[in-house]
Backbone as JSON, one array per atom type, in Angstrom:
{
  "sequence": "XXXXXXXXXXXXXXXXXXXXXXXXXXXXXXXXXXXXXXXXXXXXXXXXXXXXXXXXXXXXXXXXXXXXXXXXXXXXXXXXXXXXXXXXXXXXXXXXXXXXXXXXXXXXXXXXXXXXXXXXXXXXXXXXXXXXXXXXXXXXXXXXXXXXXXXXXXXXXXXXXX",
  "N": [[56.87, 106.98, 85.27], [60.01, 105.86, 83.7], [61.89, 107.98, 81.79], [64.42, 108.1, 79.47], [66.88, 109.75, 77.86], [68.53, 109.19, 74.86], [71.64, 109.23, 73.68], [72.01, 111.21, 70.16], [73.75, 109.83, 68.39], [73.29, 107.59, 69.11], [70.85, 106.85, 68.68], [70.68, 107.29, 65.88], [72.62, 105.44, 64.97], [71.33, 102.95, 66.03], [69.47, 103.06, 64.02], [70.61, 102.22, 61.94], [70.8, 99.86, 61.94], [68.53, 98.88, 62.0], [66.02, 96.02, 60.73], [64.59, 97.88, 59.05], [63.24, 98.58, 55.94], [63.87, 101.55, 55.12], [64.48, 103.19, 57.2], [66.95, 104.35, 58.19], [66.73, 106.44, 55.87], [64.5, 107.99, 57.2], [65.49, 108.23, 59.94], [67.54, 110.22, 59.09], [66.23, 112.13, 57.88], [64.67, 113.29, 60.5], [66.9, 113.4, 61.74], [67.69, 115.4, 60.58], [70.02, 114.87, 59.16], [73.09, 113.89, 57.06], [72.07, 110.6, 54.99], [74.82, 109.13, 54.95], [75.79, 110.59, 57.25], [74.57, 108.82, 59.29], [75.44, 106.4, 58.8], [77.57, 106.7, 59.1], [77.96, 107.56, 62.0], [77.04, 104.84, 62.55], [79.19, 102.89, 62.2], [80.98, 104.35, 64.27], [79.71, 104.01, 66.27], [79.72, 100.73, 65.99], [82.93, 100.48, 66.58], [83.52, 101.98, 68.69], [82.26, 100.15, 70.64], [83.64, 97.9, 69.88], [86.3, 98.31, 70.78], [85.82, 98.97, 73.61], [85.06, 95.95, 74.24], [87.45, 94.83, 73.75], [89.31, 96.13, 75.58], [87.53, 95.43, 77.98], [88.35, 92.97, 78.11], [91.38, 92.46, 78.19], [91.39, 93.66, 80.87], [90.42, 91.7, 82.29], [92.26, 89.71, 81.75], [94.44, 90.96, 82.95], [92.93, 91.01, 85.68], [92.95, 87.99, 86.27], [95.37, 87.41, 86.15], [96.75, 89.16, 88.05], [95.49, 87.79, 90.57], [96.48, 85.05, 90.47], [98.9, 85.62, 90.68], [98.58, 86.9, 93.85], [97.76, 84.46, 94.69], [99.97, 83.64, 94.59], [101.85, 84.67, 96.25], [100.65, 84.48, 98.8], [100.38, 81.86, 99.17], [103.48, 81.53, 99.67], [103.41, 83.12, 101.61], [102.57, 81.81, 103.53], [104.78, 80.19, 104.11], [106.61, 82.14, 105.66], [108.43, 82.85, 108.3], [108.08, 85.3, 110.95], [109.94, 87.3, 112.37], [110.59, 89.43, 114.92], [111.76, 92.2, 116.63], [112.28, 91.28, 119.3], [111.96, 88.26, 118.99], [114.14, 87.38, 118.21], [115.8, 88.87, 120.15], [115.6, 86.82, 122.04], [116.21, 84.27, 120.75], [119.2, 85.08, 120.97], [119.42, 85.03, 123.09], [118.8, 82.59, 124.46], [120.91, 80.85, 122.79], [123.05, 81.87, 123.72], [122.83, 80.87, 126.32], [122.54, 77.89, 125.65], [125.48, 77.85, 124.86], [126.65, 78.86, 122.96], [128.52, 81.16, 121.07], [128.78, 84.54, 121.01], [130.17, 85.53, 118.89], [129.51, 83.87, 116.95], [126.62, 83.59, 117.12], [125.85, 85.99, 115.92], [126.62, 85.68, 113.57], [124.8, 83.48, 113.21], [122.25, 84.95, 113.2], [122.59, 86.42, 111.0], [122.26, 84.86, 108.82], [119.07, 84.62, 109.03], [118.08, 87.02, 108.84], [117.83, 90.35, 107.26], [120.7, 92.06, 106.58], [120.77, 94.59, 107.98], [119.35, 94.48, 110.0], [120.82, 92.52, 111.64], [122.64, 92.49, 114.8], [124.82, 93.87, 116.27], [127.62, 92.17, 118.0], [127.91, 92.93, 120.3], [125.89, 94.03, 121.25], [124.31, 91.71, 121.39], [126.11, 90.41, 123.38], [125.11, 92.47, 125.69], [122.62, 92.01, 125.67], [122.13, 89.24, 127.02], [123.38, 89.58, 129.13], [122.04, 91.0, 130.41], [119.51, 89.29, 130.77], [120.55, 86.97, 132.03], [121.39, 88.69, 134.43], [118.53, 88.78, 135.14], [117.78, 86.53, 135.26], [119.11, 85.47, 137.5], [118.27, 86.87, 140.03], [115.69, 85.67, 139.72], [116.17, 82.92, 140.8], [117.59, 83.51, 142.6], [115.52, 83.82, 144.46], [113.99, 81.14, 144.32], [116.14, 79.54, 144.54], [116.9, 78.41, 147.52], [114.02, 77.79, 148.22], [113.91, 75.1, 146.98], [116.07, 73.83, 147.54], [115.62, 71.74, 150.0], [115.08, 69.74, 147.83], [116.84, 68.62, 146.94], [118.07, 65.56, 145.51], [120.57, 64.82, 144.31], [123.31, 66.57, 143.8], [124.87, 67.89, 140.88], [127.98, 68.99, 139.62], [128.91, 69.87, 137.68], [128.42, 69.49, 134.04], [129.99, 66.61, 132.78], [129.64, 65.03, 134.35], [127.42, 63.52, 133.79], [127.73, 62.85, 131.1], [127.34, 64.9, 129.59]],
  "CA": [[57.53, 106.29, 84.18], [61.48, 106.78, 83.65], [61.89, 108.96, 80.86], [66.08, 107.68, 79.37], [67.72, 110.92, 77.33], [69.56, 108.38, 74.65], [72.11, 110.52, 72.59], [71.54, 111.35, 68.36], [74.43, 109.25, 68.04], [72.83, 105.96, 69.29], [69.5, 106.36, 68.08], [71.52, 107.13, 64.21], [73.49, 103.76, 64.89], [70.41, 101.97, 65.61], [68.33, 103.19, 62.87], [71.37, 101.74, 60.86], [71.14, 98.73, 62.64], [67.12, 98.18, 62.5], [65.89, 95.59, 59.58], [62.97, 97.93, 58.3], [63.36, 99.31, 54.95], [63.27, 103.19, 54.85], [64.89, 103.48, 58.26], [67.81, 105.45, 57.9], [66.24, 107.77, 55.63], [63.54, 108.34, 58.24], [65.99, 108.75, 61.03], [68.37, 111.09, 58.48], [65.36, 113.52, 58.38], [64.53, 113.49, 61.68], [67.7, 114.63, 62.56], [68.84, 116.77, 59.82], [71.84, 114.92, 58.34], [72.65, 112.64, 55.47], [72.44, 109.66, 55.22], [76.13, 108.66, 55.08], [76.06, 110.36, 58.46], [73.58, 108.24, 59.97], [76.32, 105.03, 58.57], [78.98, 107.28, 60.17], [77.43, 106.96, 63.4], [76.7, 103.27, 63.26], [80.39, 102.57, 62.12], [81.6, 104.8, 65.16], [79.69, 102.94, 68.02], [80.68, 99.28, 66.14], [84.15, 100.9, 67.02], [83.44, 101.9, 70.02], [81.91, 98.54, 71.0], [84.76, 96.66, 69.49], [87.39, 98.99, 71.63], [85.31, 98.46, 74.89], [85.4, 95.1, 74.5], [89.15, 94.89, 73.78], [89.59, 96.87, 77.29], [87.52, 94.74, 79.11], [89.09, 91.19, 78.24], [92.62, 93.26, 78.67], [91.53, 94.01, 82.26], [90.06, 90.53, 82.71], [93.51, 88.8, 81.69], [94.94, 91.58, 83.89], [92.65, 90.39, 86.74], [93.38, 86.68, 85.94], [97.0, 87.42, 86.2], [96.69, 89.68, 89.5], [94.72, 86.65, 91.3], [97.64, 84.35, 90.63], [99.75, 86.69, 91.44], [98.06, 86.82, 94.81], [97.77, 83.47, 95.12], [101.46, 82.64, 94.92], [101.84, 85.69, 97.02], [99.82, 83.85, 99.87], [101.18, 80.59, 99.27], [105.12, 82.61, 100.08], [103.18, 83.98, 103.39], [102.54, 80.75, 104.49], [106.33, 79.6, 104.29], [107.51, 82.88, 106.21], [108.56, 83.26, 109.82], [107.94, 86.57, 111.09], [111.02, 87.43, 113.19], [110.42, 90.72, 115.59], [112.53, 92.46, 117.79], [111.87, 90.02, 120.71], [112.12, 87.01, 118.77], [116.06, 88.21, 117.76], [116.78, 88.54, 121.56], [115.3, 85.22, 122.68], [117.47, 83.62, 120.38], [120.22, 85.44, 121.24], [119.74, 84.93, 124.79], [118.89, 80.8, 124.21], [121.98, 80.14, 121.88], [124.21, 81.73, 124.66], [122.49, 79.63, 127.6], [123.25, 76.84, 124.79], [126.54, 77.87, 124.92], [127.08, 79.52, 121.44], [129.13, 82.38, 121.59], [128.44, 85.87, 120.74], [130.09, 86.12, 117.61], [128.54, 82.45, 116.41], [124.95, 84.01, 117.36], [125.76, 86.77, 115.02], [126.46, 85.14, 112.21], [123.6, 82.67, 112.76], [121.16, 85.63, 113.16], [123.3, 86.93, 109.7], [121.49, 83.97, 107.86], [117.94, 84.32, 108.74], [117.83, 87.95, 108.76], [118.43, 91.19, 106.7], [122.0, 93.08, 107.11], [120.96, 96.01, 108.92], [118.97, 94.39, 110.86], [121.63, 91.69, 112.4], [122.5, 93.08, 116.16], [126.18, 93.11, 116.81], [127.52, 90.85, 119.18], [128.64, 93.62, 121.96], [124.74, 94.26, 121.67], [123.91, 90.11, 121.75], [126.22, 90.67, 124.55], [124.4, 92.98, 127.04], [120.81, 91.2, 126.1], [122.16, 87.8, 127.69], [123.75, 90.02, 130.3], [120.57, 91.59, 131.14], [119.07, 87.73, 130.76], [121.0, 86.38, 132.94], [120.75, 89.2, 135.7], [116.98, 88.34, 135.25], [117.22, 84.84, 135.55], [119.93, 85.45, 139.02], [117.11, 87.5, 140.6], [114.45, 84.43, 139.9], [117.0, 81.83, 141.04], [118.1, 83.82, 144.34], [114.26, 83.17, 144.93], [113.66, 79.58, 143.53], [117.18, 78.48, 145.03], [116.2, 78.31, 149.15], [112.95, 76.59, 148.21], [113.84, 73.92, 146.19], [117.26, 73.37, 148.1], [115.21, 70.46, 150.15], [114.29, 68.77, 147.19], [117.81, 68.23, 145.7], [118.35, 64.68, 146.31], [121.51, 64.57, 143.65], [123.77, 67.91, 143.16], [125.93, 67.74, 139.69], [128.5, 70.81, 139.61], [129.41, 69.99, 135.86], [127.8, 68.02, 133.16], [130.12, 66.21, 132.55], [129.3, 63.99, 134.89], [126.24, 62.9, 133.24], [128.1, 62.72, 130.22], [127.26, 65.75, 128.24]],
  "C": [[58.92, 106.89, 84.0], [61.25, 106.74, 82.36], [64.11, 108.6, 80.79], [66.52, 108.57, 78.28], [68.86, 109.49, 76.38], [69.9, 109.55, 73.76], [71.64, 110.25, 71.38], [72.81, 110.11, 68.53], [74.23, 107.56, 68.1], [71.78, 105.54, 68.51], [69.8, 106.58, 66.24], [71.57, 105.93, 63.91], [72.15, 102.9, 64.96], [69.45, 102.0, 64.47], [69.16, 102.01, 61.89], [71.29, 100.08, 60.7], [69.32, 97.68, 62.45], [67.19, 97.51, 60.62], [64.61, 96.13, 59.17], [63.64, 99.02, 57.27], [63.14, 100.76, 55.06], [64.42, 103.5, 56.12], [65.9, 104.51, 58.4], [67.4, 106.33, 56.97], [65.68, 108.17, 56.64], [64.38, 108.97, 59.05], [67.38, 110.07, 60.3], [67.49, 112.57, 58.73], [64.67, 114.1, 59.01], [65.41, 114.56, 62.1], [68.57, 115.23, 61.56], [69.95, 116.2, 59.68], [71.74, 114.78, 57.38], [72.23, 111.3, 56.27], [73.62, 108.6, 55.76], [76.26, 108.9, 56.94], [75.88, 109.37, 59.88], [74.97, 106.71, 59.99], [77.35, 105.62, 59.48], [78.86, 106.72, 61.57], [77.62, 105.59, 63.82], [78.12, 102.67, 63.37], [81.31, 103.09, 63.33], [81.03, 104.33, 66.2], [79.93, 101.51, 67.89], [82.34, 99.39, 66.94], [84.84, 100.87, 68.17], [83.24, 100.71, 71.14], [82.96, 97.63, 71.22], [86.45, 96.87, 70.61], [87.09, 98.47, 72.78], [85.69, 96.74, 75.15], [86.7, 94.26, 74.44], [89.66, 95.46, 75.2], [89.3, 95.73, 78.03], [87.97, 93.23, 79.31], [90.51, 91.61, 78.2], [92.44, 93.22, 80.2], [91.23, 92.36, 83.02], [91.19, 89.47, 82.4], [94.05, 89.31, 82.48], [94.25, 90.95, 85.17], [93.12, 88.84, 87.26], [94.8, 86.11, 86.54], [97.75, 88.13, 88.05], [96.24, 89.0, 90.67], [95.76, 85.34, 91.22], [98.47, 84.53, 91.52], [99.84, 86.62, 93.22], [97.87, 85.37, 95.43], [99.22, 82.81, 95.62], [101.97, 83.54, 96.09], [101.76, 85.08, 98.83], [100.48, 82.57, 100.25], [102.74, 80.77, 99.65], [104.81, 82.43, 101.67], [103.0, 83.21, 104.25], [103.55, 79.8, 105.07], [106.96, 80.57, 105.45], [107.41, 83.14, 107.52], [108.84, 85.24, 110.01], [109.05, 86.46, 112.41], [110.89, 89.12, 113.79], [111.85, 90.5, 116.14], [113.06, 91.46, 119.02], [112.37, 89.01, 120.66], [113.3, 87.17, 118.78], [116.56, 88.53, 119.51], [117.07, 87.36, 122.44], [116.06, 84.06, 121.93], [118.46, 83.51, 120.81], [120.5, 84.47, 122.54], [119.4, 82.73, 124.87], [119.99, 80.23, 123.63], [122.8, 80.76, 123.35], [124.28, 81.03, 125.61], [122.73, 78.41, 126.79], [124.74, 76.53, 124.59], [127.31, 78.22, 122.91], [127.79, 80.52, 122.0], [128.66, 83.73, 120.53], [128.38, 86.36, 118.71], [129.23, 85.04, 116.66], [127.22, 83.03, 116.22], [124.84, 85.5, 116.02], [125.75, 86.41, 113.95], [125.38, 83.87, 111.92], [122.61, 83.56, 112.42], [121.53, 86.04, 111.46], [122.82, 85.67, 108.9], [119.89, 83.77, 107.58], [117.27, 86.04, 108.65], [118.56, 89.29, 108.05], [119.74, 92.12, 107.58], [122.09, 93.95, 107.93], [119.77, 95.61, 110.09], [119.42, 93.57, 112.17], [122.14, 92.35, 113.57], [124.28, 92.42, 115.7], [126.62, 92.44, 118.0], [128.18, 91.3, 120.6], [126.77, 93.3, 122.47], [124.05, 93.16, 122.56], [124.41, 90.3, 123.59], [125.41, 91.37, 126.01], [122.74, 92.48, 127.01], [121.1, 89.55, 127.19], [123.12, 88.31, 128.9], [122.49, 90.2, 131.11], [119.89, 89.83, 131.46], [119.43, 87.35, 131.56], [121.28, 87.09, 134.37], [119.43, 88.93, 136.41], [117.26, 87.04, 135.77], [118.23, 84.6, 136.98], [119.03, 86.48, 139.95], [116.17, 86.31, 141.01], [115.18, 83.67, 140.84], [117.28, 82.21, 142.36], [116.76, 83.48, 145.57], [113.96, 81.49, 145.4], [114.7, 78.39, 144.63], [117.08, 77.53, 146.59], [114.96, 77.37, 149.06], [112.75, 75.5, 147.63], [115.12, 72.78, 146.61], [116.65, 71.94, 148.98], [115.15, 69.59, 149.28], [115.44, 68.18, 146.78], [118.36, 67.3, 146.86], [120.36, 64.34, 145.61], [122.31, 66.13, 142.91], [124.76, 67.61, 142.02], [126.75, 69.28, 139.33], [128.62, 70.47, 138.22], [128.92, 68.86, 135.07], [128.4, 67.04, 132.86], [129.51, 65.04, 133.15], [128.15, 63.16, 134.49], [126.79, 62.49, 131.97], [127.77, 63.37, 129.11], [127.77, 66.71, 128.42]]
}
């Protein structure tokens, strides 16, 4: 059988609290007070009660408010492009094969990304250097085996009209 240790201070308050005539005397000379104390008691765990439950509908508007919070939070995270390292060169290196220029690519990157993180445009520079060493490596490959296929050579776009 569990055996529950309740403090003097509860079993006071409830005496105060029970509807049987005598009660708080009874439980006064049980435990050696007054009476008044016994009211003391009951008036100090309404208190207590009334505090507690002031806390916990405080924390429960606090939760309420933190779950919003979180919600709009979420609803943000689903608008935002995550821009790495990587992504910021492949740009780079696509706007210059686009034919942007260096400093252009800087100040585009200077709109979707924080200040110190914008690359200057010597830097832009040697990534679409490097890029384009890469892609004259592939091509010295690619070029010999595809040279049969080209039924129509165009040295400059215009000719197509762009």
């Amino acid at each position: 059988m569990l055996k529950v240790s309740i403090p003097a201070i509860l079993r006071n308050a409830a005496s105060a609290f029970v509807d049987h005539w005598g009660a708080v005397s009874e439980r006064a000379r049980q435990a050696g007070c007054s009476r008044q104390t016994i009211y003391n008691h009951a008036q100090e765990v309404c208190e207590r009660l009334d505090a507690r439950d002031r806390r916990l509908e405080q924390l429960q508007a606090q939760c309420a408010q933190l779950r919003q919070e979180n919600q709009r939070l979420q609803a943000e995270q689903r608008l935002l492009v995550r821009i790495n390292d990587a992504t910021v060169q492949r740009f780079a290196v696509t706007a210059q094969a686009e034919g942007v220029s260096l400093r252009q690519i800087e100040t585009l990157l200077g709109t979707v990304l924080p200040a110190d993180r914008v690359p200057d445009h010597t830097t832009i520079g040697r990534w679409t250097a490097d890029a384009g060493r890469r892609a004259g490596q592939v091509l010295a490959v690619l070029d010999p085996l595809c040279a049969a296929a080209v039924e129509t050579l165009c040295i400059d776009e215009i000719f197509f009209g762009g």
